[in-house]
C-alpha positions as protocol buffer text, in pm:
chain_id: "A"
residue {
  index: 1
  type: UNK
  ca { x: 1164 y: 1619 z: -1224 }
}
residue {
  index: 2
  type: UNK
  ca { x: 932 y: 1640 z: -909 }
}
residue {
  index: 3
  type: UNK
  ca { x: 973 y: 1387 z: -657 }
}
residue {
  index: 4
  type: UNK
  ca { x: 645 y: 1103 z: -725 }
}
residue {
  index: 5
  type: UNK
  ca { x: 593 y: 769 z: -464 }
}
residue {
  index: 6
  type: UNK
  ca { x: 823 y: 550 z: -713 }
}
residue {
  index: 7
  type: UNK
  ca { x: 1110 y: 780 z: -711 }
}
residue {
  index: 8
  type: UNK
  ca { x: 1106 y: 816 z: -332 }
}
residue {
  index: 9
  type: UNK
  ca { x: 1068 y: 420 z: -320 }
}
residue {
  index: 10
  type: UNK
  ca { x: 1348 y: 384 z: -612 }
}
residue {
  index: 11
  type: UNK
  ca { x: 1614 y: 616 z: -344 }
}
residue {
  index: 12
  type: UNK
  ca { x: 1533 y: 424 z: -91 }
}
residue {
  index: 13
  type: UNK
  ca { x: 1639 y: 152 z: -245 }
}
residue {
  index: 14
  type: UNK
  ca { x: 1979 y: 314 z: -382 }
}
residue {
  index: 15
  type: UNK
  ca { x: 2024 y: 426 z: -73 }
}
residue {
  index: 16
  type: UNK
  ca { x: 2000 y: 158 z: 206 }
}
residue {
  index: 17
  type: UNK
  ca { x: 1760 y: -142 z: 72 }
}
residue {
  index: 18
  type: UNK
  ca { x: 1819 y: -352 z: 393 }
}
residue {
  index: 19
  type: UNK
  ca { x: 1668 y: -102 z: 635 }
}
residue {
  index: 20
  type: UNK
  ca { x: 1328 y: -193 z: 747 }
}
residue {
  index: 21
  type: UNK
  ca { x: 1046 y: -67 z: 572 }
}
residue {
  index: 22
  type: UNK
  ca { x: 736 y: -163 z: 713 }
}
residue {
  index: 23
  type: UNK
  ca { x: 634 y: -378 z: 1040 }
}
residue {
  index: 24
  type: UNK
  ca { x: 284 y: -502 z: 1022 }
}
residue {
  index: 25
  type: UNK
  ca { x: 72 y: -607 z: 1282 }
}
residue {
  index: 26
  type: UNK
  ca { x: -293 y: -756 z: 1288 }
}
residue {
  index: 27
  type: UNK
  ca { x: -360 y: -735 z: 1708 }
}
residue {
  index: 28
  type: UNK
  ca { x: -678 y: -1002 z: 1641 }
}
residue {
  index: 29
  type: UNK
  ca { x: -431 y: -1269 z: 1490 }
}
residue {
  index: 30
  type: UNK
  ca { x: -128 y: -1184 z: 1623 }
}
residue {
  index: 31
  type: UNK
  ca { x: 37 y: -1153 z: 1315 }
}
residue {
  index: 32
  type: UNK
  ca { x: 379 y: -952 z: 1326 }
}
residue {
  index: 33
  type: UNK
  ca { x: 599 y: -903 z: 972 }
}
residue {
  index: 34
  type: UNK
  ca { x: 880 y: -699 z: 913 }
}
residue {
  index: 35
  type: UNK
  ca { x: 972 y: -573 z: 529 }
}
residue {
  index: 36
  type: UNK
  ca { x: 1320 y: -429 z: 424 }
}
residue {
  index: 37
  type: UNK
  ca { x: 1284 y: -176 z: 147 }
}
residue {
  index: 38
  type: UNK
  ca { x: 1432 y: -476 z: -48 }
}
residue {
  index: 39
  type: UNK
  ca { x: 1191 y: -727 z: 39 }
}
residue {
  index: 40
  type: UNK
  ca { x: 942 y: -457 z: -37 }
}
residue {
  index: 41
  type: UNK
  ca { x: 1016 y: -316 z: -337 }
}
residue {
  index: 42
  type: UNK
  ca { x: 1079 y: -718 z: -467 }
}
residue {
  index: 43
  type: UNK
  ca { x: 696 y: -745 z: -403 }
}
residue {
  index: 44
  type: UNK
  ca { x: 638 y: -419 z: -568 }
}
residue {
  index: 45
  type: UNK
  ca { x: 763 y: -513 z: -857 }
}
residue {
  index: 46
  type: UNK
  ca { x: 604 y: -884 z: -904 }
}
residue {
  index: 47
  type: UNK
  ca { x: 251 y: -700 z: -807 }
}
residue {
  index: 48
  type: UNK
  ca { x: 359 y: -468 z: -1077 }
}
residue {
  index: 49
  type: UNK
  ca { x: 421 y: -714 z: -1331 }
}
residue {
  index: 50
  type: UNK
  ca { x: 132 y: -890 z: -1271 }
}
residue {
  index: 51
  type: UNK
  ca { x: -106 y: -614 z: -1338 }
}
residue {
  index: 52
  type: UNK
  ca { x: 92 y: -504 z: -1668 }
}
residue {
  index: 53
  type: UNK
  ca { x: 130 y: -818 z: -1768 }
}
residue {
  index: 54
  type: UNK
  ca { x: -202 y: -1075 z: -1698 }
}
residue {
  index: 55
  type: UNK
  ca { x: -403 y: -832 z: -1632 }
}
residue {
  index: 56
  type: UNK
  ca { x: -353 y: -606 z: -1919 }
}
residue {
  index: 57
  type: UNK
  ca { x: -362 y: -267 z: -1676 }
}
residue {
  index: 58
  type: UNK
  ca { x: -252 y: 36 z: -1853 }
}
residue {
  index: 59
  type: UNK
  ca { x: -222 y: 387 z: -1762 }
}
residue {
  index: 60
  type: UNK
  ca { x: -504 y: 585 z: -1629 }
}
residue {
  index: 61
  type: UNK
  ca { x: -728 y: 299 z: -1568 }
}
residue {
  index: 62
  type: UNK
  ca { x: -925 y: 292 z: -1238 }
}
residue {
  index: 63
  type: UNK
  ca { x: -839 y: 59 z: -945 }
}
residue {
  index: 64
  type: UNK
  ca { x: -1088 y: 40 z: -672 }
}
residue {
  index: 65
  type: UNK
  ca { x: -854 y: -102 z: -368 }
}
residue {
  index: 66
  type: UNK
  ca { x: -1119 y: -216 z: -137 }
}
residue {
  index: 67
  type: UNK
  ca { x: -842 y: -365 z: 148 }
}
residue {
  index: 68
  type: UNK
  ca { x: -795 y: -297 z: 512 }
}
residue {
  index: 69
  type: UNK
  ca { x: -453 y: -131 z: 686 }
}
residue {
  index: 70
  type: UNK
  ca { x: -216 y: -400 z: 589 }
}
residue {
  index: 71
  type: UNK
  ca { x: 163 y: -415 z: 459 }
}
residue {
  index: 72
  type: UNK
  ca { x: 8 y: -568 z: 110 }
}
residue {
  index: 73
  type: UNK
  ca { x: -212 y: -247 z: 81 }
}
residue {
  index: 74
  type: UNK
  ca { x: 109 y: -79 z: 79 }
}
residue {
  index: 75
  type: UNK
  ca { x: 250 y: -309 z: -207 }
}
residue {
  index: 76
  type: UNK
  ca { x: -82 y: -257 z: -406 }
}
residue {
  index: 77
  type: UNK
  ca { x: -56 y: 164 z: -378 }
}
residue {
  index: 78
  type: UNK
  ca { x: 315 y: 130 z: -527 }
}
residue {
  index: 79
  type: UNK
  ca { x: 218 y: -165 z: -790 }
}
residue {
  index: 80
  type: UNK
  ca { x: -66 y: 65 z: -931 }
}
residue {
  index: 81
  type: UNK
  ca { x: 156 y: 333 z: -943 }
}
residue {
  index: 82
  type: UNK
  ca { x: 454 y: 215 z: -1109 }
}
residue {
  index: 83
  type: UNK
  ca { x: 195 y: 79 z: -1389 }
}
residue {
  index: 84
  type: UNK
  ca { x: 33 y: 484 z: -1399 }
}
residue {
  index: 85
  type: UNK
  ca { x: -333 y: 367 z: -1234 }
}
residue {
  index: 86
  type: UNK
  ca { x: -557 y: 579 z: -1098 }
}
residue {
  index: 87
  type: UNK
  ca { x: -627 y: 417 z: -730 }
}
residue {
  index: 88
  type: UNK
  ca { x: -938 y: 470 z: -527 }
}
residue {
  index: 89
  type: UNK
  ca { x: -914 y: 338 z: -180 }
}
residue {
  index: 90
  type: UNK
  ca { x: -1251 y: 190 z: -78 }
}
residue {
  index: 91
  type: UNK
  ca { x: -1412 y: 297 z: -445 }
}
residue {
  index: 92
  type: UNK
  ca { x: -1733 y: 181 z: -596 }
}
residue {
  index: 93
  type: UNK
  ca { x: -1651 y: -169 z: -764 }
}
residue {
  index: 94
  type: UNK
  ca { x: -1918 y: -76 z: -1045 }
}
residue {
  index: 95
  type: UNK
  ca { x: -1677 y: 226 z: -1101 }
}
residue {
  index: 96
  type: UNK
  ca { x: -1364 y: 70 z: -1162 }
}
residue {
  index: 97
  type: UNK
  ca { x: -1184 y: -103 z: -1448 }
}
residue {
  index: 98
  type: UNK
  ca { x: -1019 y: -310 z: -1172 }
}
residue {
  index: 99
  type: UNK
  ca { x: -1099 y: -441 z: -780 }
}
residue {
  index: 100
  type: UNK
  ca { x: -881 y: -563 z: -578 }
}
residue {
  index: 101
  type: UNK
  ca { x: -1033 y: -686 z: -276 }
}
residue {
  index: 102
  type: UNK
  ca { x: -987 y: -851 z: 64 }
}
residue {
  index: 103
  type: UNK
  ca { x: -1187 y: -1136 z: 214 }
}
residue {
  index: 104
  type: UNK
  ca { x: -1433 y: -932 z: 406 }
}
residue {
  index: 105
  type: UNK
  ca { x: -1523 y: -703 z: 102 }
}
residue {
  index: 106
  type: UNK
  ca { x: -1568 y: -994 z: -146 }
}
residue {
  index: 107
  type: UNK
  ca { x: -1956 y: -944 z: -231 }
}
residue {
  index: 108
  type: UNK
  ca { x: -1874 y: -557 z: -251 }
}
residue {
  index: 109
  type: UNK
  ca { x: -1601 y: -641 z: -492 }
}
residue {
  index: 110
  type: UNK
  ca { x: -1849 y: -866 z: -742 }
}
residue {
  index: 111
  type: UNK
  ca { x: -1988 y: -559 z: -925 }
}
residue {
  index: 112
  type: UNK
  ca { x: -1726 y: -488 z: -1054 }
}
residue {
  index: 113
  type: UNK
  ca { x: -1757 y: -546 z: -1417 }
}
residue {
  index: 114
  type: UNK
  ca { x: -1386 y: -571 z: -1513 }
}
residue {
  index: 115
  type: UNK
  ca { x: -1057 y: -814 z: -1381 }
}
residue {
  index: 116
  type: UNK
  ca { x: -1160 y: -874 z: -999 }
}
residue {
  index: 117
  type: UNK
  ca { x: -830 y: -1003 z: -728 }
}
residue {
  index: 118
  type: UNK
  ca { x: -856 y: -1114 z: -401 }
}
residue {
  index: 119
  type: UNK
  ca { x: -633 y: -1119 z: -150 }
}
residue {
  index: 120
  type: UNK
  ca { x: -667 y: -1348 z: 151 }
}
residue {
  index: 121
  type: UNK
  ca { x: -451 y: -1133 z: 389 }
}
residue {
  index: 122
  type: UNK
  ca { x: -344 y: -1483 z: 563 }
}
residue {
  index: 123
  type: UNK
  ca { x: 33 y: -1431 z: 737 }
}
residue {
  index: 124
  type: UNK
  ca { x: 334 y: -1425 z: 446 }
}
residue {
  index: 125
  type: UNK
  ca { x: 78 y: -1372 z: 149 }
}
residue {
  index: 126
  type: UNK
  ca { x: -57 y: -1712 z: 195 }
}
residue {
  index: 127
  type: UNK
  ca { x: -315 y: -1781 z: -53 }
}
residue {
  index: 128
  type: UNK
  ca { x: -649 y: -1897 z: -5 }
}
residue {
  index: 129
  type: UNK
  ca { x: -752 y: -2290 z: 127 }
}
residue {
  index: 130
  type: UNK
  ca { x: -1003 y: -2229 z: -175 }
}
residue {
  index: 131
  type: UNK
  ca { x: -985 y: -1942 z: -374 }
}
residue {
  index: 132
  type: UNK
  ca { x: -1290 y: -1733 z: -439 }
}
residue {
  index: 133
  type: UNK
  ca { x: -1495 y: -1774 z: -761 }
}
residue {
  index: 134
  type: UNK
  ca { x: -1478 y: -1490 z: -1003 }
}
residue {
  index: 135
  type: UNK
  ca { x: -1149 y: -1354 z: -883 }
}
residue {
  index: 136
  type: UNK
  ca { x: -803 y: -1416 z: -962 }
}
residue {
  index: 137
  type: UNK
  ca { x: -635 y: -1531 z: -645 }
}
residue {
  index: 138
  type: UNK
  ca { x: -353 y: -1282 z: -608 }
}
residue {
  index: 139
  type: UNK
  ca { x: -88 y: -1507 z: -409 }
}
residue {
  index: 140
  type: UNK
  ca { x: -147 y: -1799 z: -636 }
}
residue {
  index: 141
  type: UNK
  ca { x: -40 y: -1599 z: -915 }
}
residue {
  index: 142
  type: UNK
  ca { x: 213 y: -1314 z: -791 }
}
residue {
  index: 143
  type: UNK
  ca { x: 535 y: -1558 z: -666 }
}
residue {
  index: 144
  type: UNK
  ca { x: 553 y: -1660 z: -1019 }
}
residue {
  index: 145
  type: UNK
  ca { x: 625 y: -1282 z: -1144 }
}
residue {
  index: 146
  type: UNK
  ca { x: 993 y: -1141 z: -1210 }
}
residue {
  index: 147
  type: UNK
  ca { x: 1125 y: -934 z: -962 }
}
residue {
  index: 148
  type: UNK
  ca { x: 1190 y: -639 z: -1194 }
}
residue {
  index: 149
  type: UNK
  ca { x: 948 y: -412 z: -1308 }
}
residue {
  index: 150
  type: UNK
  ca { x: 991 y: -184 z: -1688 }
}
residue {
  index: 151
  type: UNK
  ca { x: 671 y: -1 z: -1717 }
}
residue {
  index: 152
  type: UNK
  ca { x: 536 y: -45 z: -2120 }
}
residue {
  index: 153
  type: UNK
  ca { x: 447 y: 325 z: -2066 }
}
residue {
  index: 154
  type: UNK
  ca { x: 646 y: 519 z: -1778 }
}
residue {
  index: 155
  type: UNK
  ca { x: 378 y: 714 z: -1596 }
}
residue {
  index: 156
  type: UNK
  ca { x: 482 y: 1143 z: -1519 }
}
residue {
  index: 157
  type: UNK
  ca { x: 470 y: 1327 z: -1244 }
}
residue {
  index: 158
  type: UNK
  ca { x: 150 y: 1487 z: -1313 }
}
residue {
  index: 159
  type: UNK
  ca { x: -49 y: 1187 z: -1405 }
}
residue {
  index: 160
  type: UNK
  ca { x: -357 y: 1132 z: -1190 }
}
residue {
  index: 161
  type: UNK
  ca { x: -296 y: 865 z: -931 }
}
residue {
  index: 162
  type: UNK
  ca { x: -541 y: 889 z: -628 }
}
residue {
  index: 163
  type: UNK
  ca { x: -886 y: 954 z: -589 }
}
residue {
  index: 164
  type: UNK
  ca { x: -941 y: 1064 z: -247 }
}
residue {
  index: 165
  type: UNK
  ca { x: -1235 y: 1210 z: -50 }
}
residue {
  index: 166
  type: UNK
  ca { x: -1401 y: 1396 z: -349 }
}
residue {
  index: 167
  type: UNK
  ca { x: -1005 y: 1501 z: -520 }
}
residue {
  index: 168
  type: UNK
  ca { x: -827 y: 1356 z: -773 }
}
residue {
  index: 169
  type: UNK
  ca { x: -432 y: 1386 z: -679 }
}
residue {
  index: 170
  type: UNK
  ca { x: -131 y: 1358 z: -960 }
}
residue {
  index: 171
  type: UNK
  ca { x: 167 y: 1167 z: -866 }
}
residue {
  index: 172
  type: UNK
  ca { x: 384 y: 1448 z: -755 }
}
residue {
  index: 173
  type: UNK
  ca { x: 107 y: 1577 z: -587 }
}
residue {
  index: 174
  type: UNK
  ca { x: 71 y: 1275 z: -340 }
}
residue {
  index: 175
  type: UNK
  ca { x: 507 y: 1326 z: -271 }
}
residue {
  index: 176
  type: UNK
  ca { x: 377 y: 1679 z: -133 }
}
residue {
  index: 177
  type: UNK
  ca { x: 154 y: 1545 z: 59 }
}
residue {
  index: 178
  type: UNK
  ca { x: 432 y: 1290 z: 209 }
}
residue {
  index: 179
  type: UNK
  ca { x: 647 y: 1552 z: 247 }
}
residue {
  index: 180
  type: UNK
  ca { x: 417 y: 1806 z: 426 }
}
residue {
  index: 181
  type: UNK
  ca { x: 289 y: 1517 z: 654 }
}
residue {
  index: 182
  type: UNK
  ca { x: 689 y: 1465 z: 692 }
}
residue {
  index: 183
  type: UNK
  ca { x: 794 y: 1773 z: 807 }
}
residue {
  index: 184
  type: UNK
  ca { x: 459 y: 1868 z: 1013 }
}
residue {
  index: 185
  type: UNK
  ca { x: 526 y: 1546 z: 1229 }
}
residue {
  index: 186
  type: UNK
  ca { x: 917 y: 1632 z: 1245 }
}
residue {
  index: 187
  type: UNK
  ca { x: 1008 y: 1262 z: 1093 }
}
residue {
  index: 188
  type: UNK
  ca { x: 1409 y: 1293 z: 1066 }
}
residue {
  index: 189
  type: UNK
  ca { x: 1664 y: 969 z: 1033 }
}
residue {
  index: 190
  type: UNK
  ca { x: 1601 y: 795 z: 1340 }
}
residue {
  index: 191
  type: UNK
  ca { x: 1275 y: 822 z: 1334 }
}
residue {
  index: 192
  type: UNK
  ca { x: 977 y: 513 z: 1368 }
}
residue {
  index: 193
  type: UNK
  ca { x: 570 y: 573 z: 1261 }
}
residue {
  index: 194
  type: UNK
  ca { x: 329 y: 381 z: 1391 }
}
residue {
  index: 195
  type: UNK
  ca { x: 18 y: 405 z: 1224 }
}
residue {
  index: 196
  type: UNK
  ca { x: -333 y: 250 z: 1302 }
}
residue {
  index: 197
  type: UNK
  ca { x: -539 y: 417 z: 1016 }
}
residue {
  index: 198
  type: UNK
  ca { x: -711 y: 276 z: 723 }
}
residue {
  index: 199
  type: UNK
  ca { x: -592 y: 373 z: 387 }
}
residue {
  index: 200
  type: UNK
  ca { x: -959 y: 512 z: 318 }
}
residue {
  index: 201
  type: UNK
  ca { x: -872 y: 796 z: 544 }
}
residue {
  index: 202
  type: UNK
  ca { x: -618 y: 1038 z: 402 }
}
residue {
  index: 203
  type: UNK
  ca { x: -410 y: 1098 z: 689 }
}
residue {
  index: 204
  type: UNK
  ca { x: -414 y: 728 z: 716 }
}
residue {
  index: 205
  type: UNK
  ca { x: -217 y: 729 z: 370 }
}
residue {
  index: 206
  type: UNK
  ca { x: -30 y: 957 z: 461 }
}
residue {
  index: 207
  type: UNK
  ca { x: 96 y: 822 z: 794 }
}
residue {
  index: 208
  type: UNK
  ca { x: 91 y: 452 z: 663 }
}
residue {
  index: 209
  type: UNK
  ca { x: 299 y: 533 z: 322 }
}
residue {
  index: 210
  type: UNK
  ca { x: 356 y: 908 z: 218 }
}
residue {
  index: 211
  type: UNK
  ca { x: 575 y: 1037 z: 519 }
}
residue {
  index: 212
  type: UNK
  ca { x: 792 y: 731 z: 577 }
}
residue {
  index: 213
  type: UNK
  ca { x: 844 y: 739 z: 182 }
}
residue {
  index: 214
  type: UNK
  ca { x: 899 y: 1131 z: 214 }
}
residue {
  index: 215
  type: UNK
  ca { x: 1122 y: 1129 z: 537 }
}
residue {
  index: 216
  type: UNK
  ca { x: 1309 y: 771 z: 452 }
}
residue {
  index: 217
  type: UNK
  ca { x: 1196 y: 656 z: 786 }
}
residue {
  index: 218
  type: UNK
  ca { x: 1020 y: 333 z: 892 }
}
residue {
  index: 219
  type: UNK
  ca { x: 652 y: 243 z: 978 }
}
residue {
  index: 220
  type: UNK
  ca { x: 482 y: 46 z: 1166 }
}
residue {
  index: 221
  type: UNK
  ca { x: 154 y: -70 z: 1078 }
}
residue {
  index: 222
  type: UNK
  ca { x: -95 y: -197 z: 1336 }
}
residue {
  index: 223
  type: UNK
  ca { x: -483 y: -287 z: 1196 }
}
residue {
  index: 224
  type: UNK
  ca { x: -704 y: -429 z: 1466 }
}
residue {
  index: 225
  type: UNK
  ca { x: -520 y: -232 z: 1680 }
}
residue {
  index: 226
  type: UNK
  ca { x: -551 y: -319 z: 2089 }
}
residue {
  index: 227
  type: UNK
  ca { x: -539 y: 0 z: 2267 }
}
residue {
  index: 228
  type: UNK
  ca { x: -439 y: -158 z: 2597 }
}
residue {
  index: 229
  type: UNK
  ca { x: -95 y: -303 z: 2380 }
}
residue {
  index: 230
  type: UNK
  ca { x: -19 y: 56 z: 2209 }
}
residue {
  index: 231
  type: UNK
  ca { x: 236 y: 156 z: 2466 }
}
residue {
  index: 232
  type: UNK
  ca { x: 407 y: -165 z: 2459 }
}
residue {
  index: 233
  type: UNK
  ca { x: 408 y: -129 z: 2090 }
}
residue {
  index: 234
  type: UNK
  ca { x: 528 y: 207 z: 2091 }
}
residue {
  index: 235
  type: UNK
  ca { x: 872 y: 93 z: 2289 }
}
residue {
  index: 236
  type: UNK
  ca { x: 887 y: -220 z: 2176 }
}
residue {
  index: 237
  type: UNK
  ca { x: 902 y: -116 z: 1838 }
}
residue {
  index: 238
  type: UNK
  ca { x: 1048 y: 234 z: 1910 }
}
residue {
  index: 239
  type: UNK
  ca { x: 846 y: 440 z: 1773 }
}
residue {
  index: 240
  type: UNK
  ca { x: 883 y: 802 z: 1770 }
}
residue {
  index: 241
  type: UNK
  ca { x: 538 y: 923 z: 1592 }
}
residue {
  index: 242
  type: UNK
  ca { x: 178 y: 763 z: 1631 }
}
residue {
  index: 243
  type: UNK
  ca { x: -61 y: 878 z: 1443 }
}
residue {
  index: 244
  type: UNK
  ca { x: -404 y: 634 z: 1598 }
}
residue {
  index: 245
  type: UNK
  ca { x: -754 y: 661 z: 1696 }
}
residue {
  index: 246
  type: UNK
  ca { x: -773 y: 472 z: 1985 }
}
residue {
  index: 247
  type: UNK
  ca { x: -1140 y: 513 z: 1983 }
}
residue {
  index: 248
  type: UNK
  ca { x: -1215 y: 330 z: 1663 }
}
């Protein structure tokens, strides 16, 4: 069977669950957090369950994921795609059967028609001092989700899973993409990303998720990035890779 995101996330896991995954940073807080593939794929699967289960997702439905570079973007590509949805990074609210939004993209995210989540994006998943009205506040409600995830329907390899910049990819399709993005940037074991791209951007997906998935290597994910603190980032962290616009 071709390789999809889940698999690659599943040997991961089989294979050394208490390497880091993802380190997030957010340069106009401050905030630093730092994911093992455990920790990761545990919040995976509660996102995971909560769409399947409250929210009634099934396969093929279309997810407009209107959130900002950020670890729990990363959990919401992998939740929608264990489930078999279609996501749409920075998509048309009116177009999808779900939004999932931030706290800056809140009155974008009201026309959608369908179930509506927000995420405040505070440090840890914090929820919201008052939750939004009309959405379903997603750290309220995710903690209390099992930590396994058994799709009702398993979604295949060449189900759609991403629309991107006029395309449509299948699952296996968006491994590829990992794994070209992997072996154009020579990622090998020993390797660190850093990424500073939104998830809107292709090569922002690809740098922030599909190669570190693809290549088994870690990332480190900076939004808000300061330009002047990139160098000390890039040893701090030791990163090998950076894949930024420094320019906005």
């Amino acid at each position: 069977m071709p390789e999809t995101p889940v698999t690659l996330l599943r040997a991961a896991m089989a294979s050394d669950a208490t390497r880091p995954f993802t380190t997030f940073y957010d340069d106009a807080t401050g905030e630093r957090v730092e994911l093992s593939v455990a920790t990761f794929d545990n919040w995976v699967n509660k996102t995971a369950n909560l769409l399947q289960d409250d929210l009634s997702a099934e396969p093929g439905q279309r997810v407009a994921l209107l959130l900002p570079a950020h670890w729990q973007t990363q959990v919401w590509l992998m939740a929608c795609w264990s489930v078999g949805l279609v996501v749409v990074p920075g998509g048309a609210a009116s177009d999808a059967d779900l939004v999932i939004s931030g706290p800056d993209t809140l009155d974008e995210a009201r026309a959608g028609t369908g179930e509506r989540v927000a995420l405040a994006l505070r440090p840890m998943g914090a929820r919201f001092a008052e939750p939004p009205a009309g959405f379903l506040d997603y750290a309220a409600e995710v903690a209390g989700h099992g930590d396994r995830f058994t799709p009702y329907v398993a979604p295949g390899p060449g189900d759609p899973a991403l629309e991107s910049e006029g395309r449509t990819y299948t699952a296996s399709e968006l491994a590829e993409l990992g794994a070209e993005a992997a072996k154009s940037w020579e990622l090998g074991p020993g390797d660190r990303l850093l990424s500073a791209l939104p998830f809107t951007r292709e090569e922002g997906l690809r740098a922030g998720l599909l190669a570190p998935l693809a290549a088994g290597v870690p990332v480190v994910l900076c939004r808000n990035l300061d330009a002047s603190a990139l160098e000390r980032r890039i040893s701090t962290e030791r990163v090998t890779r950076t894949i930024a616009d420094t320019n906005g």
